[in-house]
C-alpha positions in Angstrom: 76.4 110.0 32.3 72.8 110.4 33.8 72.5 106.0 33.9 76.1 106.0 35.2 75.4 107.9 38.4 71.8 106.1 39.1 73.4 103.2 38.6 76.4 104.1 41.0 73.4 105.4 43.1 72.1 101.9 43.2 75.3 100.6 44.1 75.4 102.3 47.3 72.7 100.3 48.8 74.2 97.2 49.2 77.5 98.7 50.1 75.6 100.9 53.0 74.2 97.3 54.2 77.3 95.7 54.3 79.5 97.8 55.8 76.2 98.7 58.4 75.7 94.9 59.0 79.1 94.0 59.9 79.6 96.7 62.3 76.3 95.9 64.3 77.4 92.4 64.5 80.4 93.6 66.2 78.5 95.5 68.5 76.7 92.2 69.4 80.0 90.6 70.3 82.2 93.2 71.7 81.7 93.3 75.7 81.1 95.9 77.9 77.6 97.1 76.1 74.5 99.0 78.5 73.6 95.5 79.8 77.1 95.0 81.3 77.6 98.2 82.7 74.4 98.8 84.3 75.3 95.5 86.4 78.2 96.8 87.2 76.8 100.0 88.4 74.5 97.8 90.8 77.6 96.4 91.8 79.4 99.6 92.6 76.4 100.9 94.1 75.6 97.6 96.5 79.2 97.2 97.1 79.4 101.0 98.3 76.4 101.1 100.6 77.6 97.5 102.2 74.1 95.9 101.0 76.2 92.9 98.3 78.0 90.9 101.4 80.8 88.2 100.1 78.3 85.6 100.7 75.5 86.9 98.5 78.5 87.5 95.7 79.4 83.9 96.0 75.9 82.5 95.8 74.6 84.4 93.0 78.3 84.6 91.0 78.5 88.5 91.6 75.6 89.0 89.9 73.4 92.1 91.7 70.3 91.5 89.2 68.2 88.7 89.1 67.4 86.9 85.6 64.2 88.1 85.1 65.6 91.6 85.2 68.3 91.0 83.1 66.6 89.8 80.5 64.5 92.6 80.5 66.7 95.0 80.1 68.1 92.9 77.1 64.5 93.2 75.5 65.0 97.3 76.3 68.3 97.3 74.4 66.7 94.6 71.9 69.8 92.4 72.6 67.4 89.5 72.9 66.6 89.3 69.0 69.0 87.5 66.7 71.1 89.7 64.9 69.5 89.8 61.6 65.8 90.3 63.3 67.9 93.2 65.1 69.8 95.0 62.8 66.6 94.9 60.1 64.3 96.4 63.0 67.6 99.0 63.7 67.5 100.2 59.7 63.6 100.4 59.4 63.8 103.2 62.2 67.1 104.6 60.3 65.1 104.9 57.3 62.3 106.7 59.2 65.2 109.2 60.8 65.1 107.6 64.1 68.7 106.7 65.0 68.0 105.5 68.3 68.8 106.9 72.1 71.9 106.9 73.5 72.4 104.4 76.2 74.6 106.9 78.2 73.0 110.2 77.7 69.6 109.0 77.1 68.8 111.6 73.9 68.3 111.0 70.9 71.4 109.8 69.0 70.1 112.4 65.7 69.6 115.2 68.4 73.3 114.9 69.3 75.2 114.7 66.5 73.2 117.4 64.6 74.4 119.1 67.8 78.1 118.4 66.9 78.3 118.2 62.8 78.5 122.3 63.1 81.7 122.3 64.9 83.0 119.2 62.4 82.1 121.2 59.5 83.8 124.1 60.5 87.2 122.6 61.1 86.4 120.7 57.8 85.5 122.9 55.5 88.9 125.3 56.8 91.0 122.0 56.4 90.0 121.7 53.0 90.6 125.4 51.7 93.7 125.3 53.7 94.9 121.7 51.8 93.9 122.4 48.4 94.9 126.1 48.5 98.1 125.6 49.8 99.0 122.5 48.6 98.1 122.8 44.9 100.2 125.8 44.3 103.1 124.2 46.4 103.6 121.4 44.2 103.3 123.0 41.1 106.3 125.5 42.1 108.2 122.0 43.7 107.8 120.4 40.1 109.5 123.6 38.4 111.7 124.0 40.6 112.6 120.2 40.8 116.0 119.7 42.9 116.4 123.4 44.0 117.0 125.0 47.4 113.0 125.5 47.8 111.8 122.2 46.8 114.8 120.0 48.7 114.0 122.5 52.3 110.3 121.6 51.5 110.5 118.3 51.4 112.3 118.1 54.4 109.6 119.9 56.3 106.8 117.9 54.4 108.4 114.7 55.2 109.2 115.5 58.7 105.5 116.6 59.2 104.4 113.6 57.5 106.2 111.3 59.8 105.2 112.6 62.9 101.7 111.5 63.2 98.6 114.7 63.7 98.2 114.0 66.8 101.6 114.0 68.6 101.7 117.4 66.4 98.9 118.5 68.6 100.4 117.2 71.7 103.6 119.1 70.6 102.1 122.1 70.3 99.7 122.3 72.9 102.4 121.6 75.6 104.6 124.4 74.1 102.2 127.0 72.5 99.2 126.6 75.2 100.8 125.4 78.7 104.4 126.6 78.0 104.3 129.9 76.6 100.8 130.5 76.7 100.0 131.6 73.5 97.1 130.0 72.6 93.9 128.4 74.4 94.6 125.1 76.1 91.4 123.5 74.2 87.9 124.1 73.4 86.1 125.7 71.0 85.2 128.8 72.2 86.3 130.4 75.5 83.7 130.3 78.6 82.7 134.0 78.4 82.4 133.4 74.7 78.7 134.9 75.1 80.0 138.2 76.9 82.6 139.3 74.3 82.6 141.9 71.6 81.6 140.5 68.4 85.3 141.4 67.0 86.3 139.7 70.5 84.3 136.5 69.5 85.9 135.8 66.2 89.5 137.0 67.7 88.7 134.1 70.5 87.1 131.7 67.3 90.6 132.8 65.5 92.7 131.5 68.6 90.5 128.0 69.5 91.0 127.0 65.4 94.8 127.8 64.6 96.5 124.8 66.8 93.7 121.9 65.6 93.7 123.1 62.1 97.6 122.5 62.4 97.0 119.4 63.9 94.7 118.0 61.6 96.4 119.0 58.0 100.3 117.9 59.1 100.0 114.7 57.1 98.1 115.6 54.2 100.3 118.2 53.2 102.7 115.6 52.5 100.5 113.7 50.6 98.7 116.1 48.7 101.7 118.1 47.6 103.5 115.3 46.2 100.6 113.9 44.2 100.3 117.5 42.8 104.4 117.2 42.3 104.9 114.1 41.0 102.0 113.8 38.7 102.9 117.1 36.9 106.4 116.3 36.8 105.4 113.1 34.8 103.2 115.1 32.4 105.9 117.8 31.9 108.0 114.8 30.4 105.5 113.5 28.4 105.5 113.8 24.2 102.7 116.2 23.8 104.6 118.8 26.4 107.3 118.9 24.8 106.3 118.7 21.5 104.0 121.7 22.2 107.4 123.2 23.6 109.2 122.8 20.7 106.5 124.1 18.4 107.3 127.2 19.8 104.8 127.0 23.0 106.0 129.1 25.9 106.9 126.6 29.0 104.3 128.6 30.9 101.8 127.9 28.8 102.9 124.7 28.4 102.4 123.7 32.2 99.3 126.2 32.9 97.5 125.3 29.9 98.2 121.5 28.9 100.1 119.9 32.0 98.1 120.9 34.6 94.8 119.8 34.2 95.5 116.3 33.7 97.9 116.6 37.0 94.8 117.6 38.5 92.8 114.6 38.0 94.7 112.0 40.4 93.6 115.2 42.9 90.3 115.0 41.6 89.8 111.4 42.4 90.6 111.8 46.0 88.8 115.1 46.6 85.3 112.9 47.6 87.3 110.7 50.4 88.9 114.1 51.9 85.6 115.2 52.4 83.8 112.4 53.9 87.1 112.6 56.3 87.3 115.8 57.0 83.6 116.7 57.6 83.1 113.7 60.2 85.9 115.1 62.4 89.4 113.6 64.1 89.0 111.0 66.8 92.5 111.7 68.2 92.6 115.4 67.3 89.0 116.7 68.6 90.1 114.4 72.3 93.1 116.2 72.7 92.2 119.7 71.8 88.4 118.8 73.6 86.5 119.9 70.5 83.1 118.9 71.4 82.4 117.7 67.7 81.8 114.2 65.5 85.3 112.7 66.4 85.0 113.7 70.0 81.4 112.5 69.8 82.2 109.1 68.3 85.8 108.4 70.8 83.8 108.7 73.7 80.6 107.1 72.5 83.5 103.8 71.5 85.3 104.1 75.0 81.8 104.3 76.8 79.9 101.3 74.5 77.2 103.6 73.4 76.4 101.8 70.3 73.4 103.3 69.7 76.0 106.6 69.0 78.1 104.5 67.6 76.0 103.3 64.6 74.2 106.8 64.1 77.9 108.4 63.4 78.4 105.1 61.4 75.3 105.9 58.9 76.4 109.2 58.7 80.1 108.5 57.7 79.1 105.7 55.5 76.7 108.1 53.6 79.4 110.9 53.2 81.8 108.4 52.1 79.3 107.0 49.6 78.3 110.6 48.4 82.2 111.0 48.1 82.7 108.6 46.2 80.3 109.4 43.4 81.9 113.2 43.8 84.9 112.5 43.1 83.6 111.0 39.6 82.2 113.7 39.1 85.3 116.0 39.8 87.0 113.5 37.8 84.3 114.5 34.6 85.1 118.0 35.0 88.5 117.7 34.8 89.3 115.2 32.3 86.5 116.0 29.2 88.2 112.7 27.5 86.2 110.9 30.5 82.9 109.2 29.1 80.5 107.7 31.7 78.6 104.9 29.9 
């Protein structure tokens, strides 16, 4: 098992540089990066003061910055490299912990998200308790009670949760629980006087910020999660060692808790690494709606605003918990299923 999971280790590096690569070369080609919108603010600016006339536009094509500076400030941002020479320089810094400096902030990429991983983590780590507590036990009662009044009104719910995608959830229930009725914070995490409450009032207010994005973010994989538990232990009740342990005179109890289950629990094993890697980098759409200052906040505004730098620093970070993931999920995989043999 121990040369399986170096080897797997191994394996990570070339998928890290691939996936790494591409995406830098995308930032090379997609417009709209620092050098673009700094000329652009020079035109705002000369535009706005009256200094860039429509006769200086038309001789120098709208352009407020001569070459020279230009292609200086594409040596700054180490656009005038090819891409390989770039992206090479870019991962020897990686490697050394230096993701770069933002290009709209100006501070340190690492500085920033280690700023925002916290708040991720948090409504990560309460996503995941809430999925695997809730759904596990769920779909083991759904496969008992197969085709009975709770698992046909639970389905319905499930699927009409799964259909409606987390963020018009969030939408939904911002507009009537916040703004409508009032019930709950309008965003955030913490209220502004967070510092001047009680220490019961600060986890009341914590309580209150988490309930509506936790919501949000677990709709879908409810769906998906309780089904897989479902379906796979529905399949295993009908196999020939169930029921011949049934008719031996085994208890159908017994029969599910102590033979069924655990090898319904291993397609749920196999996806446990992905959920984290998902869950712990945050919700684009989820974290912008409720303004959650975390990764998925981070990483939306950092896309809309071309901050690449950002960009690739959440990307190394991502990449690495979906590689770690990967490998735990094996490993949860081992645990469950003894019969599994890494060689």
């Amino acid at each position: 098992m121990t040369a399986y999971f170096i080897r797997r280790f191994f394996l990570m590096i070339p998928t890290f540089l691939g996936v790494t690569l591409m995406v830098f070369a995308i930032t090379r080609f997609v417009p709209g990066g620092p050098v673009e919108r700094i000329i652009m603010q020079a035109q705002q600016m000369q535009s706005g003061s009256g200094g860039l006339t429509a006769k200086s536009i038309s001789e120098n094509r709208g352009q407020p910055l001569s070459e020279d500076q230009v292609e200086e400030l594409k040596r700054y941002y180490g656009f005038d490299k090819p891409i390989l020479v770039s992206y090479f320089l870019w991962l020897g810094k990686v490697l050394t912990g230096d993701l770069g400096v933002s290009t709209r902030y100006y501070d340190p990429v690492w500085n920033m998200i280690r700023e925002r991983f916290p708040i991720s983590l948090y409504f990560g780590v309460i996503s995941m308790i809430l999925i695997y507590g809730v759904c596990i036990p769920l779909g083991i009662l759904k496969a008992i009670k197969h085709k009975m009044a709770l698992d046909n009104i639970s389905s319905v719910i499930l699927f009409v949760g799964y259909a409606i995608p987390g963020w018009v959830v969030g939408l939904f229930l911002l507009v009537l629980l916040a703004f409508h009725w009032e019930v709950f914070p309008l965003g955030g995490f913490v209220s502004d006087d967070f510092s001047s409450l009680s220490f019961s009032g600060k986890i009341w207010d914590l309580v209150r910020h988490t309930v509506l994005p936790v919501i949000a973010d677990v709709a879908g994989a409810f769906t998906v999660m309780t089904f897989l538990v479902k379906n796979t232990l529905m399949d295993n009740l009908a196999a020939d060692y169930v029921r011949t342990a049934i008719a031996k005179g085994l208890s159908f109890k017994n029969a599910v808790f102590g033979h069924a289950l655990r090898n319904s629990l291993i397609p749920v094993a196999t996806h446990f690494g992905n959920n984290v890697s998902i869950l712990l980098t945050g919700s684009f759409l989820i974290e912008k709606i409720f303004n959650i200052n975390g990764m998925g906040l981070l990483g939306y505004e950092s896309i809309v605003e071309r901050d690449y730098p950002v960009v690739l620093g959440i990307l190394v970070i991502s990449s690495l918990l979906l590689l770690i993931g990967n490998i735990l999920s094996d490993i949860c995989v081992a645990i469950v299923d003894p019969r599994v043999q890494f060689s």
